[in-house]
C-alpha positions, 0 to 999 in steps of 0.5 A: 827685151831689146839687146843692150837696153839700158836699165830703166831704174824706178825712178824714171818709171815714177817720172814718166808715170807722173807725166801721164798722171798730169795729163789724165788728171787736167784732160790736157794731153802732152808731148811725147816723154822726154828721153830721161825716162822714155822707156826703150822695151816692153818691161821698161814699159809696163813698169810705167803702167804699173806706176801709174796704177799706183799714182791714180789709187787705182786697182785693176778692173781688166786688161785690154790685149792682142797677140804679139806683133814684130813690135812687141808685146800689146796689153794693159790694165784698165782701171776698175773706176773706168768699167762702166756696166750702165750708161752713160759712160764718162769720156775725157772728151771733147771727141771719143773713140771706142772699138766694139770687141768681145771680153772674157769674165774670169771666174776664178783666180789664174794665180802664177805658177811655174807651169804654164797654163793650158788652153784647157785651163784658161778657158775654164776660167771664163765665167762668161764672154760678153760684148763690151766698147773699149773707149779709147784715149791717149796721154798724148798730144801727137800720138803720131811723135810717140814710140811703140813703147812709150804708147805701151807706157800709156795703157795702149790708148785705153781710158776704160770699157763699157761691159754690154751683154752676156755672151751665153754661146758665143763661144760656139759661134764662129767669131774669126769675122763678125759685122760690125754696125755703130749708129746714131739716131741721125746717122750710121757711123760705121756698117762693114765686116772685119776679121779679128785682128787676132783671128780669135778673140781667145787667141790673146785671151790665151797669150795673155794669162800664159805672159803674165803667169810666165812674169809672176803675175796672174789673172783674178776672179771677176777681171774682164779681158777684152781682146781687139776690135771688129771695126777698128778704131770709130770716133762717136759723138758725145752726148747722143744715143748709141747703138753698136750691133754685132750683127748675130752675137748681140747689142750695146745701146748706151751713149758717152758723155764728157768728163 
């Protein structure tokens, strides 16, 4: 938390998640939070996010993380209506952004506890690893204006997730780099290998249950965690057959269509 932040009361958590709310229900993105409730830390942040839960009804289908940067902390829930497991998967449109990543289903319940949980522990919580696309979105109009954490407030650029095919031994490969292929039957989109931007993908599987255990919070049994992206952000059209390969670890064939 930042030094000497000021305290970010529940009302304008309500505000600013109203705002988002407006902007997710009518697809028409906004300007950045006015300083009345623009939130200044991570926790002033997350309080947003949780509200908005609240104002879409909505319960948590998975979180979406990364390891810490200088910044600060990276994670947000992904609503359970947006995790789709069978095309076609509904984008608010008219463009859209995935990022190809590997997820971990839980198999049980990591409930809060005051110990922290061991790696160990939270690895033997995974029912599977799978290949999944975050499909991307933001509340914003110039995401460019944004801060750091008014993006956090808004689910860190998350509209929801397509979950690909289990994993069975993926955890025996070596997934630090992976090839990464996104195409159309008309053109390749996207062809090239990257690191993962947490050098694992159980990095910030790890990171995250041991945060929110260490805020009273905690991880429940068939929740998905993705964890970052092989390719970065892509932009992919709408409405035409997709196909998303890591190259050695498996396929998605699926195709996006606007809300």
């Amino acid at each position: 938390m930042m030094k000497n932040a000021p305290m970010f009361t529940t009302q304008q958590a309500d505000q600013a998640a109203r705002l988002f709310l407006h902007a997710r229900q009518t697809r028409t993105p906004g300007p950045r939070l006015p300083e009345s409730c623009r939130p200044l830390d991570a926790d002033a942040a997350l309080a947003v996010q949780r509200r908005t839960l609240e104002l879409l009804s909505e319960k948590i289908g998975g979180w979406k993380c990364g390891i810490p940067t200088p910044t600060g902390v990276m994670l947000a829930p992904i609503t359970a209506s947006t995790v789709y497991r069978t095309p076609p998967c509904v984008v608010p449109g008219p463009k859209a952004t995935i990022e190809p990543e590997i997820a971990f289903v839980m198999a049980r319940d990591l409930p809060p506890r005051g110990a922290a949980y061991t790696d160990e522990e939270i690895r033997d919580a995974i029912r599977e690893p799978r290949f999944v696309l975050e499909l991307l979105d933001t509340r914003f109009a110039n995401k460019g204006e944004a801060s750091f954490f008014e993006i956090l407030a808004d689910c860190y650029n998350n509209w929801g997730l397509f979950v690909g095919p289990v994993l069975p031994n993926a955890l025996s490969l070596p997934l630090e780099s992976l090839h990464a292929k996104v195409a159309t039957p008309a053109a390749t989109i996207f062809d090239g290998v990257r690191p993962h931007p947490s050098g694992h993908p159980l990095k910030p599987f790890f990171w995250l249950a041991r945060y929110l255990n260490g805020r009273g919070e905690g991880l429940r049994a068939g929740e998905i965690v993705t964890t970052g992206s092989y390719a970065g952000i892509v932009e992919v059209p709408i409405g035409q057959p997709l196909r998303v390969e890591l190259e050695g670890i498996g396929v998605i064939e699926t195709e996006l269509v606007s809300a």
